[in-house]
N, CA and C atoms as a LAMMPS dump frame, in Angstrom:
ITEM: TIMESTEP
0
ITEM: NUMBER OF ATOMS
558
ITEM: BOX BOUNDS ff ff ff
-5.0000000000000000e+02 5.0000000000000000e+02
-5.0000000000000000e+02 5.0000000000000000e+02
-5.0000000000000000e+02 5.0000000000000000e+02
ITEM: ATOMS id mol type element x y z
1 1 1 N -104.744 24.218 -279.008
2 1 2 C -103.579 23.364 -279.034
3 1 3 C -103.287 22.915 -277.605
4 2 1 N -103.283 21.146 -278.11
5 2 2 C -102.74 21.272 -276.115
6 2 3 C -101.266 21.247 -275.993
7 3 1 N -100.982 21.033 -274.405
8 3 2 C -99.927 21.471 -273.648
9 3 3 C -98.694 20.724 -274.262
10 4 1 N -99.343 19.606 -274.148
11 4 2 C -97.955 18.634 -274.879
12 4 3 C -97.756 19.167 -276.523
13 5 1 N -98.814 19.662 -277.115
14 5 2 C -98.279 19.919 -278.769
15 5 3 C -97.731 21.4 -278.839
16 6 1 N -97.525 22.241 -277.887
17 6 2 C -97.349 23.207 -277.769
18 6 3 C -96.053 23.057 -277.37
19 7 1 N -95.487 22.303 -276.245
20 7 2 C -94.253 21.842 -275.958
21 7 3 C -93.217 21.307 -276.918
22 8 1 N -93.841 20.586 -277.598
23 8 2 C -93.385 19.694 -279.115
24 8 3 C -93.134 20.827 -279.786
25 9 1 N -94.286 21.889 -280.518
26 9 2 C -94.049 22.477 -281.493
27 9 3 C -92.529 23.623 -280.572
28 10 1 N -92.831 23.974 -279.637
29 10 2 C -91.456 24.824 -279.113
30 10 3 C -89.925 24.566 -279.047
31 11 1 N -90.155 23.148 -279.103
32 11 2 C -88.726 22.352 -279.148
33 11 3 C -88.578 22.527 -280.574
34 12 1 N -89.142 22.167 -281.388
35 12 2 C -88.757 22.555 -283.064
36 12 3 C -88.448 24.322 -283.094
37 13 1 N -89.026 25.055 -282.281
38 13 2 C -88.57 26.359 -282.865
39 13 3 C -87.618 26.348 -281.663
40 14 1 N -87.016 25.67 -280.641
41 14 2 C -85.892 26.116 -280.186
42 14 3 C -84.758 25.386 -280.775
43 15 1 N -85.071 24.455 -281.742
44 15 2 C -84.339 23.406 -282.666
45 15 3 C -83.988 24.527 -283.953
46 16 1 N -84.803 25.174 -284.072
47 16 2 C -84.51 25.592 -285.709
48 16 3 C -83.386 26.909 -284.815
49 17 1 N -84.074 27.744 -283.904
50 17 2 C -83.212 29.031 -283.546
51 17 3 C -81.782 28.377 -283.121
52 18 1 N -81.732 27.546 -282.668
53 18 2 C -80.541 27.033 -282.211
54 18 3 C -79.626 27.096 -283.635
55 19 1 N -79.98 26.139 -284.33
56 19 2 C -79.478 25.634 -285.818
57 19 3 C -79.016 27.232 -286.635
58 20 1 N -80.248 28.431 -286.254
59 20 2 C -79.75 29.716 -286.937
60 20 3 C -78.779 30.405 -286.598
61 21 1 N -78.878 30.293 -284.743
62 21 2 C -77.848 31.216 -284.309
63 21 3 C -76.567 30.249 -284.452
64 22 1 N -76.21 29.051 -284.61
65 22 2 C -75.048 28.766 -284.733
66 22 3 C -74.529 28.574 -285.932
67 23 1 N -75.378 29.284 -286.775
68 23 2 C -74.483 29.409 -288.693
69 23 3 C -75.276 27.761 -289.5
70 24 1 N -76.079 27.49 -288.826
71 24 2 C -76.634 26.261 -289.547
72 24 3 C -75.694 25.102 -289.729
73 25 1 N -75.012 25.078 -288.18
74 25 2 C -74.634 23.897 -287.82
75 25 3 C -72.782 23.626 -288.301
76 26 1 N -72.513 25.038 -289.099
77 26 2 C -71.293 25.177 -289.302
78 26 3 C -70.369 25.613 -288.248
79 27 1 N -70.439 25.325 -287.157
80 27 2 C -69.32 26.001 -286.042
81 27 3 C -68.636 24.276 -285.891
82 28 1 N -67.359 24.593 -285.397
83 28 2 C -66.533 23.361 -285.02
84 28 3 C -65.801 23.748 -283.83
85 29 1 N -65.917 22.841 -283.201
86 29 2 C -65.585 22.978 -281.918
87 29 3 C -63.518 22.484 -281.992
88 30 1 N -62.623 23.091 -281.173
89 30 2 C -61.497 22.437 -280.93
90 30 3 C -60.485 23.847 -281.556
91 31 1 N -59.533 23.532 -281.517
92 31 2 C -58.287 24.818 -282.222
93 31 3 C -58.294 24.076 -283.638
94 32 1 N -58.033 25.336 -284.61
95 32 2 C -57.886 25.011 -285.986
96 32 3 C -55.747 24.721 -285.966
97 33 1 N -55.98 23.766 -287.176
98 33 2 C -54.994 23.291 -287.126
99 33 3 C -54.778 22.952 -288.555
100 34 1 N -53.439 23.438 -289.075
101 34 2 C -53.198 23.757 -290.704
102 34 3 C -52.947 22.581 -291.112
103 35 1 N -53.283 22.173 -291.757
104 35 2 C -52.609 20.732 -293.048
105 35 3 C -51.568 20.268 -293.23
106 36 1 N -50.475 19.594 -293.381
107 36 2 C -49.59 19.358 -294.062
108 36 3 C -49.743 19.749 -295.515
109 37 1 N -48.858 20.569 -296.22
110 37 2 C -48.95 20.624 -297.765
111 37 3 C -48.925 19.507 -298.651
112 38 1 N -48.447 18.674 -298.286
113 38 2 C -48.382 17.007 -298.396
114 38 3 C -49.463 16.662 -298.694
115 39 1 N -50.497 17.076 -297.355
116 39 2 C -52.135 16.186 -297.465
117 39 3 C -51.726 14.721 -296.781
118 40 1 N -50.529 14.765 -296.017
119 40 2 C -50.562 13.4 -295.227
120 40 3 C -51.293 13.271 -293.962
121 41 1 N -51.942 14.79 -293.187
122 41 2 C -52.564 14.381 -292.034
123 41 3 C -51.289 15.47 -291.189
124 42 1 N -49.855 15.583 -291.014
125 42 2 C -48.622 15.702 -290.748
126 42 3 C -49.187 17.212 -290.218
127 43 1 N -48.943 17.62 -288.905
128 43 2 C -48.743 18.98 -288.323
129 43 3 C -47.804 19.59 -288.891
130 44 1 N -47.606 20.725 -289.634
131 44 2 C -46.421 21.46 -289.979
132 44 3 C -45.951 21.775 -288.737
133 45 1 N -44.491 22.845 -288.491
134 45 2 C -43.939 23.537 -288.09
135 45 3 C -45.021 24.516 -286.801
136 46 1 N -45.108 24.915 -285.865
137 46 2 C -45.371 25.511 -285.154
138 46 3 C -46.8 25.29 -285.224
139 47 1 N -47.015 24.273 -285.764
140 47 2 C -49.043 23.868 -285.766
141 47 3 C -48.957 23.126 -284.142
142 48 1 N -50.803 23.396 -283.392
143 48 2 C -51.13 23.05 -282.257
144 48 3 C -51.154 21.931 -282.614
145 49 1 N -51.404 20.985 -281.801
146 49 2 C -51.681 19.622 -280.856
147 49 3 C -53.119 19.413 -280.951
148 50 1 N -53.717 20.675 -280.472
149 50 2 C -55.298 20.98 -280.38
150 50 3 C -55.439 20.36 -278.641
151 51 1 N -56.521 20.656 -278.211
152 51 2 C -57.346 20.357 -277.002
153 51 3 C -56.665 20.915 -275.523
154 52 1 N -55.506 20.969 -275.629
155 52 2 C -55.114 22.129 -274.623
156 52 3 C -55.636 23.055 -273.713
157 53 1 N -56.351 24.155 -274.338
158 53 2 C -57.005 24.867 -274.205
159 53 3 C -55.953 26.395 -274.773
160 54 1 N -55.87 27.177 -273.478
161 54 2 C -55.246 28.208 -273.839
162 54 3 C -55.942 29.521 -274.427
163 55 1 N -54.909 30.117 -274.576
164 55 2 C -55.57 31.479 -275.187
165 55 3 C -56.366 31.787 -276.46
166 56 1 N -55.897 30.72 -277.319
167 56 2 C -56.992 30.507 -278.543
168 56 3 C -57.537 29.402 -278.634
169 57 1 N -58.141 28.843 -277.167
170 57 2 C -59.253 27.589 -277.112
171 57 3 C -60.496 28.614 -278.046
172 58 1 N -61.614 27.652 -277.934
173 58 2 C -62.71 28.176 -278.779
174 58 3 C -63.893 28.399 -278.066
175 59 1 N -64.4 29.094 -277.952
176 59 2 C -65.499 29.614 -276.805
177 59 3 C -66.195 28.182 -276.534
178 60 1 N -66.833 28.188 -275.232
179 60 2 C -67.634 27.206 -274.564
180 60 3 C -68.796 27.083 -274.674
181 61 1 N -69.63 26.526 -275.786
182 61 2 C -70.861 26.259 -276.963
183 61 3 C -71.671 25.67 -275.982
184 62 1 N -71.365 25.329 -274.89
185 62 2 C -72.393 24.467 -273.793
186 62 3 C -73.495 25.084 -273.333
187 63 1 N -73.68 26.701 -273.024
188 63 2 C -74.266 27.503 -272.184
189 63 3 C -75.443 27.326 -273.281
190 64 1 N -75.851 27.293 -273.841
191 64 2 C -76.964 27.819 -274.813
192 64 3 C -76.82 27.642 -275.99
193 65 1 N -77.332 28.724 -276.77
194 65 2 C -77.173 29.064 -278.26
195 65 3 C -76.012 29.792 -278.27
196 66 1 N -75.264 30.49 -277.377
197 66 2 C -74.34 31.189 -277.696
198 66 3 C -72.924 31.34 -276.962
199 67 1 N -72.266 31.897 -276.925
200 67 2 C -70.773 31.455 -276.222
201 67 3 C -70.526 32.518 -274.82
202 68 1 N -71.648 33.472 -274.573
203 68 2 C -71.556 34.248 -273.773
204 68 3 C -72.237 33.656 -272.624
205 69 1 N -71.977 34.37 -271.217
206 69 2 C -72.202 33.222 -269.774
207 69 3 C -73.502 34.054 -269.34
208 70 1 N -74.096 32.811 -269.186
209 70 2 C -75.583 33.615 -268.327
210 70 3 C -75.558 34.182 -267.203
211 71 1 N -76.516 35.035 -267.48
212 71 2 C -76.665 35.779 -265.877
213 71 3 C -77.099 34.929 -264.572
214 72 1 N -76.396 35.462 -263.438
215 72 2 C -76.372 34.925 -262.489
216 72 3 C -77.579 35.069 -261.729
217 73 1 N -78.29 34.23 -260.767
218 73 2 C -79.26 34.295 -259.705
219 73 3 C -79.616 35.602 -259.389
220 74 1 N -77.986 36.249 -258.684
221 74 2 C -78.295 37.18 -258.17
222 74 3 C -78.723 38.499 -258.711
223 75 1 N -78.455 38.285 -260.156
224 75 2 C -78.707 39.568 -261.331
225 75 3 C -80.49 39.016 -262.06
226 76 1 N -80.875 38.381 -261.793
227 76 2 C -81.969 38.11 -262.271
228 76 3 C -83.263 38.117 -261.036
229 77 1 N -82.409 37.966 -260.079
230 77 2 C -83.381 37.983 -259.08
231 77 3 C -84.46 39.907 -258.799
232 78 1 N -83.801 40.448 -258.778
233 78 2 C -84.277 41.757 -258.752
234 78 3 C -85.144 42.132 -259.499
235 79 1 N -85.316 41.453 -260.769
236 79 2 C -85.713 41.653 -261.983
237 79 3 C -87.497 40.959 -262.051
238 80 1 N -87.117 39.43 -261.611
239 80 2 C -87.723 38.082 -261.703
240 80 3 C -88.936 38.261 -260.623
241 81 1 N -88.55 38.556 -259.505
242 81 2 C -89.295 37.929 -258.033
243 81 3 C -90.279 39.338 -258.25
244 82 1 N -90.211 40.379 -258.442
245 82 2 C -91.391 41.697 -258.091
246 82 3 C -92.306 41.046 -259.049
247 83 1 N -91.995 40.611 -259.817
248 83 2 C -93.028 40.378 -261.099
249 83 3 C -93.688 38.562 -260.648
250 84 1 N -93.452 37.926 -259.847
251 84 2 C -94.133 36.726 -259.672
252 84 3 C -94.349 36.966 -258.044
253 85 1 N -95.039 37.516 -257.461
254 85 2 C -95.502 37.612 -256.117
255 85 3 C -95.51 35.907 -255.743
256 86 1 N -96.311 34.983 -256.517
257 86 2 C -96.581 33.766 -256.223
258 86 3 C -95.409 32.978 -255.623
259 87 1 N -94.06 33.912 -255.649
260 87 2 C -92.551 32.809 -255.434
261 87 3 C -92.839 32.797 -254.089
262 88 1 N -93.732 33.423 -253.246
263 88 2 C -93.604 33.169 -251.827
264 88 3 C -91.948 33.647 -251.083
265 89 1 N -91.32 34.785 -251.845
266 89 2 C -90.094 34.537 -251.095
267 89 3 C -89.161 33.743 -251.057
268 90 1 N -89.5 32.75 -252.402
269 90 2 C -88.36 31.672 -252.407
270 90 3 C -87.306 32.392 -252.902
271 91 1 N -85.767 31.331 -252.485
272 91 2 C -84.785 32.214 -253.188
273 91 3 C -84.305 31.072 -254.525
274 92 1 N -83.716 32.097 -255.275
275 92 2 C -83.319 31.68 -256.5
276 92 3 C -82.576 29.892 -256.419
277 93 1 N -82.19 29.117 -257.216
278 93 2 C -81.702 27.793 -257.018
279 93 3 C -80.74 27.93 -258.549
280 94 1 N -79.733 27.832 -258.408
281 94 2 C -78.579 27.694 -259.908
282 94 3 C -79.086 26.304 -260.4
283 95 1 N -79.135 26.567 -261.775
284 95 2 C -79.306 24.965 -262.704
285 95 3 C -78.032 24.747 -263.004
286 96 1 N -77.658 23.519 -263.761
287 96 2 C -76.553 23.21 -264.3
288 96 3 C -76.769 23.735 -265.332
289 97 1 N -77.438 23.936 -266.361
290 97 2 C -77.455 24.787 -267.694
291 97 3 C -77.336 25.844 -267.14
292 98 1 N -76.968 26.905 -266.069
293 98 2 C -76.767 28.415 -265.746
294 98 3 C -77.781 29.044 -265.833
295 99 1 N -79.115 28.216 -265.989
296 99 2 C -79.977 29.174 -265.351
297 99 3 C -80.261 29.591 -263.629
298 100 1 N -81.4 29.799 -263.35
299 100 2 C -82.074 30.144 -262.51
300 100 3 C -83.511 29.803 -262.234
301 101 1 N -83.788 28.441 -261.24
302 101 2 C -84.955 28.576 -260.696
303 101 3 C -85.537 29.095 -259.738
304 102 1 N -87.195 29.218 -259.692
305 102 2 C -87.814 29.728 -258.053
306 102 3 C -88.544 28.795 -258.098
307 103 1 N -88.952 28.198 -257.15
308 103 2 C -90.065 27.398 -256.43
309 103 3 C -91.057 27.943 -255.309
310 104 1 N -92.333 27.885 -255.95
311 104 2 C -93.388 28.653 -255.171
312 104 3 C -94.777 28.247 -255.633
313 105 1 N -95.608 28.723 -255.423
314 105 2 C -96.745 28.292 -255.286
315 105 3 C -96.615 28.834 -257.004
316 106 1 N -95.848 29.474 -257.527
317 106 2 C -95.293 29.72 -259.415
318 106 3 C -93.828 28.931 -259.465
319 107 1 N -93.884 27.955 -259.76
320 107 2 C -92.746 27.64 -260.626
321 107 3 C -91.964 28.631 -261.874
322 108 1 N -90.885 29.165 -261.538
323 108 2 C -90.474 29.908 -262.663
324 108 3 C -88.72 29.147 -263.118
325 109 1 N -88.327 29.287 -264.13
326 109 2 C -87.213 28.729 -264.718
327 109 3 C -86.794 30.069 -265.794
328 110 1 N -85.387 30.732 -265.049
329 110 2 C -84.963 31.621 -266.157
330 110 3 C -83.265 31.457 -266.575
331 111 1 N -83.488 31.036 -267.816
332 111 2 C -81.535 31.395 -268.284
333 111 3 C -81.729 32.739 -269.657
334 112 1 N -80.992 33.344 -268.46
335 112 2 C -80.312 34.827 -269.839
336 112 3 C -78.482 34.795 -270.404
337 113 1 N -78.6 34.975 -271.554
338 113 2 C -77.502 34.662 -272.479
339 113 3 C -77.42 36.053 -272.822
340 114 1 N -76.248 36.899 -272.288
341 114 2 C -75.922 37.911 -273.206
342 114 3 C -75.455 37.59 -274.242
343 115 1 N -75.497 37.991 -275.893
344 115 2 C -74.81 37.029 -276.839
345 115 3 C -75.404 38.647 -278.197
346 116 1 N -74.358 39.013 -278.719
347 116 2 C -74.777 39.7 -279.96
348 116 3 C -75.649 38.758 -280.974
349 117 1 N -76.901 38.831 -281.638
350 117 2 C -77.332 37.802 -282.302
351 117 3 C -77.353 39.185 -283.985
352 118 1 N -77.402 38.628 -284.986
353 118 2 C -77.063 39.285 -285.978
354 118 3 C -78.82 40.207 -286.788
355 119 1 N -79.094 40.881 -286.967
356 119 2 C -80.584 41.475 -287.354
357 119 3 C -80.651 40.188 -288.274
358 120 1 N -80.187 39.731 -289.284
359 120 2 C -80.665 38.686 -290.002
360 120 3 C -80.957 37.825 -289.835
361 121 1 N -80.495 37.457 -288.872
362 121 2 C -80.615 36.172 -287.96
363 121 3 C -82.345 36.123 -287.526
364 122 1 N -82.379 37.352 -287.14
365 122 2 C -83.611 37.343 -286.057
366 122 3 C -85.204 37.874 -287.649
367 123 1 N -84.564 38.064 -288.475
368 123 2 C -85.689 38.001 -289.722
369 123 3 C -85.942 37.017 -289.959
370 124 1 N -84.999 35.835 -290.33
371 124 2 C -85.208 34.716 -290.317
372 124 3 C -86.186 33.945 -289.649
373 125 1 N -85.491 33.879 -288.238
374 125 2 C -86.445 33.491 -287.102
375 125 3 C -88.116 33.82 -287.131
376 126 1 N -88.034 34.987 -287.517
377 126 2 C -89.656 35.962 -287.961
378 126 3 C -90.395 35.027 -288.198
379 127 1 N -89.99 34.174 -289.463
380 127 2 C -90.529 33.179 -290.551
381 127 3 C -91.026 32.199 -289.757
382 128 1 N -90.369 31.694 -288.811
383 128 2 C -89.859 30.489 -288.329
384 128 3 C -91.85 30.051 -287.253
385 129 1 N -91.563 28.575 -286.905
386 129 2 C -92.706 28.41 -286.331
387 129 3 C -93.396 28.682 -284.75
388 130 1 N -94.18 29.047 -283.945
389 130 2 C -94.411 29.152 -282.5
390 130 3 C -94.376 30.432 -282.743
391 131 1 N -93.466 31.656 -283.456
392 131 2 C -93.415 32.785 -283.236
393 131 3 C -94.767 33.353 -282.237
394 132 1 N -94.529 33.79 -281.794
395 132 2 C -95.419 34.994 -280.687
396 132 3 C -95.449 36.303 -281.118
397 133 1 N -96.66 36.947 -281.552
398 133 2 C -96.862 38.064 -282.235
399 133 3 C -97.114 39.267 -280.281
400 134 1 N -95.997 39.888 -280.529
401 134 2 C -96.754 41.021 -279.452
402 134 3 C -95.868 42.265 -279.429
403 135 1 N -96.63 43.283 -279.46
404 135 2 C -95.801 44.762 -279.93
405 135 3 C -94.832 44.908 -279.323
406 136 1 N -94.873 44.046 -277.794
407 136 2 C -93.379 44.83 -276.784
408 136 3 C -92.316 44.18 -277.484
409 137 1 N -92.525 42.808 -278.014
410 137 2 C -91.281 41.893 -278.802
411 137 3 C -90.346 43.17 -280.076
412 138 1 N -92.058 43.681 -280.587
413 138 2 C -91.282 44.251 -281.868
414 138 3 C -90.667 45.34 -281.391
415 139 1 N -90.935 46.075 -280.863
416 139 2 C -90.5 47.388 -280.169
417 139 3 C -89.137 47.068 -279.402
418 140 1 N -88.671 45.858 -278.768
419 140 2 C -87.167 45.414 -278.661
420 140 3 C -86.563 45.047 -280.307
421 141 1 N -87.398 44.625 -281.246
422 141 2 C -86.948 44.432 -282.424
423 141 3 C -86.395 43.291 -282.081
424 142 1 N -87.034 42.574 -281.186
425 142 2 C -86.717 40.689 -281.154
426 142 3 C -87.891 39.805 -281.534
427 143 1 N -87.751 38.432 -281.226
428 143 2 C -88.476 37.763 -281.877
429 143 3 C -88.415 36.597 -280.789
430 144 1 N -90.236 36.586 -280.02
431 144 2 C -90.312 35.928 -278.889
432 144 3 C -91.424 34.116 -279.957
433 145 1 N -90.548 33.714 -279.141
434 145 2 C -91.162 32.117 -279.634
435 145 3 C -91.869 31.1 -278.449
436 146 1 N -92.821 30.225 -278.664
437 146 2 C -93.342 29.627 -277.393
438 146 3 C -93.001 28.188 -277.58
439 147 1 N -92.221 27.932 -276.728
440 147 2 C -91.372 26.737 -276.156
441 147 3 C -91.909 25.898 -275.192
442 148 1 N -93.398 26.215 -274.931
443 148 2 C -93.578 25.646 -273.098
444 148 3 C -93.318 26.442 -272.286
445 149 1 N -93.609 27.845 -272.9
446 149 2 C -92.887 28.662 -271.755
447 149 3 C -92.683 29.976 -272.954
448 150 1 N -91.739 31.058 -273.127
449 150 2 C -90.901 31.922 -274.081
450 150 3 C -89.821 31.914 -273.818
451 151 1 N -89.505 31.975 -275.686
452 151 2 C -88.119 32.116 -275.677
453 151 3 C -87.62 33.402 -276.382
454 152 1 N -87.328 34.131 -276.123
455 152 2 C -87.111 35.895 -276.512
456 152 3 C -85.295 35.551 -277.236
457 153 1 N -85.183 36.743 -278.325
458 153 2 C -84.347 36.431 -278.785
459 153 3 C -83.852 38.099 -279.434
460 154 1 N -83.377 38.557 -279.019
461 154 2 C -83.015 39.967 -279.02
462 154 3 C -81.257 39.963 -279.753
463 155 1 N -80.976 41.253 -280.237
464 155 2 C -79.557 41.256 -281.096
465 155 3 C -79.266 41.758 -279.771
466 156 1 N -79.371 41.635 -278.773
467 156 2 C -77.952 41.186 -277.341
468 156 3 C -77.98 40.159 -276.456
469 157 1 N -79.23 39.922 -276.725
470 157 2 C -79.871 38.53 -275.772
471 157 3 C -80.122 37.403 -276.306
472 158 1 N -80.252 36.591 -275.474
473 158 2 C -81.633 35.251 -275.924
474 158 3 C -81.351 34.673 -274.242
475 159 1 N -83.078 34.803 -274.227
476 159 2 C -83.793 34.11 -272.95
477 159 3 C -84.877 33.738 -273.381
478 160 1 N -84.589 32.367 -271.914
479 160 2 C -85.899 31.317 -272.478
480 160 3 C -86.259 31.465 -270.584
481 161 1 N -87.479 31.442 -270.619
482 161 2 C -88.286 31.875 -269.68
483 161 3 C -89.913 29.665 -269.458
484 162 1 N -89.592 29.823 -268.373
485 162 2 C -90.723 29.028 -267.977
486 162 3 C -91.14 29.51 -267.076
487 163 1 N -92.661 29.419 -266.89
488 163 2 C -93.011 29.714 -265.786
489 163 3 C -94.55 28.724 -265.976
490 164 1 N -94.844 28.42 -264.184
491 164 2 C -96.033 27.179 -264.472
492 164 3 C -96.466 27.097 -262.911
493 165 1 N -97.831 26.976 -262.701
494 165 2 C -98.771 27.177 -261.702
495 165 3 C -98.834 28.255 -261.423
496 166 1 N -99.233 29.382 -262.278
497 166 2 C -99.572 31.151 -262.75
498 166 3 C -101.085 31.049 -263.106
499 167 1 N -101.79 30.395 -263.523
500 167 2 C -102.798 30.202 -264.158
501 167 3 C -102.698 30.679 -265.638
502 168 1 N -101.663 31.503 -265.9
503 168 2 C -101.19 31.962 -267.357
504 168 3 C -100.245 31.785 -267.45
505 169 1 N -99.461 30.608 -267.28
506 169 2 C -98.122 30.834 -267.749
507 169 3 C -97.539 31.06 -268.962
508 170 1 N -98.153 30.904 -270.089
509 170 2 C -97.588 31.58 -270.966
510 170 3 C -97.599 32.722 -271.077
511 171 1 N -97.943 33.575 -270.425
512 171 2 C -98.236 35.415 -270.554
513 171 3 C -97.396 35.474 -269.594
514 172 1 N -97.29 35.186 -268.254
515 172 2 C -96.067 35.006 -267.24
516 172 3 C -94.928 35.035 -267.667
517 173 1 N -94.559 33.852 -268.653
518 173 2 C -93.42 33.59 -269.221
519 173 3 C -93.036 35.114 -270.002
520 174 1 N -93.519 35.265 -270.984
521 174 2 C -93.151 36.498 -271.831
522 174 3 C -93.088 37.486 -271.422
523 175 1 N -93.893 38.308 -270.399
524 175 2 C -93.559 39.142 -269.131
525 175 3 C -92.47 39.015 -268.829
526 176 1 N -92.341 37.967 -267.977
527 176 2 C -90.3 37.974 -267.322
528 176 3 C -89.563 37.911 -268.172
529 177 1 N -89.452 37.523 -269.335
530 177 2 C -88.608 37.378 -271.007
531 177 3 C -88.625 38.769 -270.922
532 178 1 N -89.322 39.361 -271.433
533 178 2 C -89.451 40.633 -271.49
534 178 3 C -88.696 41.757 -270.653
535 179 1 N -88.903 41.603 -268.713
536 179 2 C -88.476 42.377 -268.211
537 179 3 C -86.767 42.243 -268.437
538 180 1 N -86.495 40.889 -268.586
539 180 2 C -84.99 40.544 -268.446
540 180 3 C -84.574 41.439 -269.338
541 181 1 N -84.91 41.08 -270.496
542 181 2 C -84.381 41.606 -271.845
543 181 3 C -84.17 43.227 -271.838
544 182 1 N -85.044 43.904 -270.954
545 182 2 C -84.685 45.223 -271.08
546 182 3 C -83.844 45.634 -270.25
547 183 1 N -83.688 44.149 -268.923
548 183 2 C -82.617 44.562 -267.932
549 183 3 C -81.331 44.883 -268.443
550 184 1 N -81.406 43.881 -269.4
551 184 2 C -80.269 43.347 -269.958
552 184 3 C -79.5 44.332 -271.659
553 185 1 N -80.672 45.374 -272.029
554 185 2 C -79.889 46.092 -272.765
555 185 3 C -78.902 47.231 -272.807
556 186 1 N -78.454 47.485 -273.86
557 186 2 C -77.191 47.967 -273.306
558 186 3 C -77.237 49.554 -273.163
């Protein structure tokens, strides 16, 4: 399979995991806000406005698949750099999606999502396409997928891992997926 259909097919399995972990597209974003008994549209009595924010805004769906904040540079770095000698010592670079890049003679790209994901969830996923068969996945009892890279998906995690000018980057990739994920359990 080449590089580009491998890329393609990973976006569909980060399309479908996406679609699983968020209830199959049933989440709504904004404050819930009760009806009029009427059915005219009409805010009752002590109903929000909505968009405010506040103490019962609704978690921030932007980061990922999940509502929990990725780990930072500096928590991934310890983890990331022993395992790619090739970074030359580069230091970490923040993405706007909250990951973490290195630039080196290895390109690596890491965002970790602490996020409870549900065991059913991740059976599902099992089914699902790109899956990556490898004992360390099952032995976390997650379910690593190939995106152009891995995307590991653990009931506390989900990280998606790139890595490129390794001569293996896909084994690269799942390696650092991997180390994160155990950084990262609880």
């Amino acid at each position: 399979m080449t590089k580009v259909a491998r890329v393609r097919w990973g976006a569909v399995a980060v399309a479908v995991g996406a679609f699983a972990l968020a209830g199959c597209g049933d989440q709504v974003q904004g404050t819930a806000v009760a009806a009029s008994p009427a059915g005219d549209g009409a805010v009752p009595d002590g109903g929000a406005s909505g968009g405010s924010g506040g103490a019962d805004a609704p978690p921030d769906m932007s980061l990922g698949f999940g509502s929990g904040e990725t780990l930072g540079c500096d928590e991934l770095a310890p983890v990331v750099e022993p395992m790619v000698p090739a970074l030359d010592g580069s230091s970490p670079t923040a993405q706007p999606t909250g990951g973490c890049m290195w630039r080196g003679a290895t390109t690596v790209s890491v965002t970790a999502t602490p996020e409870k994901i549900d065991p059913e969830v991740l059976d599902i996923m099992r089914d699902g396409p790109g899956v990556i068969p490898d004992p360390r996945v099952d032995a976390l009892g997650g379910v690593a997928m190939s995106t152009g890279g891995a995307a590991l998906v653990t009931e506390w995690a989900q990280i998606v891992v790139v890595a490129f000018g390794s001569g293996d980057d896909d084994a690269l990739s799942l390696d650092v997926a991997l180390a994160v994920a155990d950084h990262m359990k609880p």
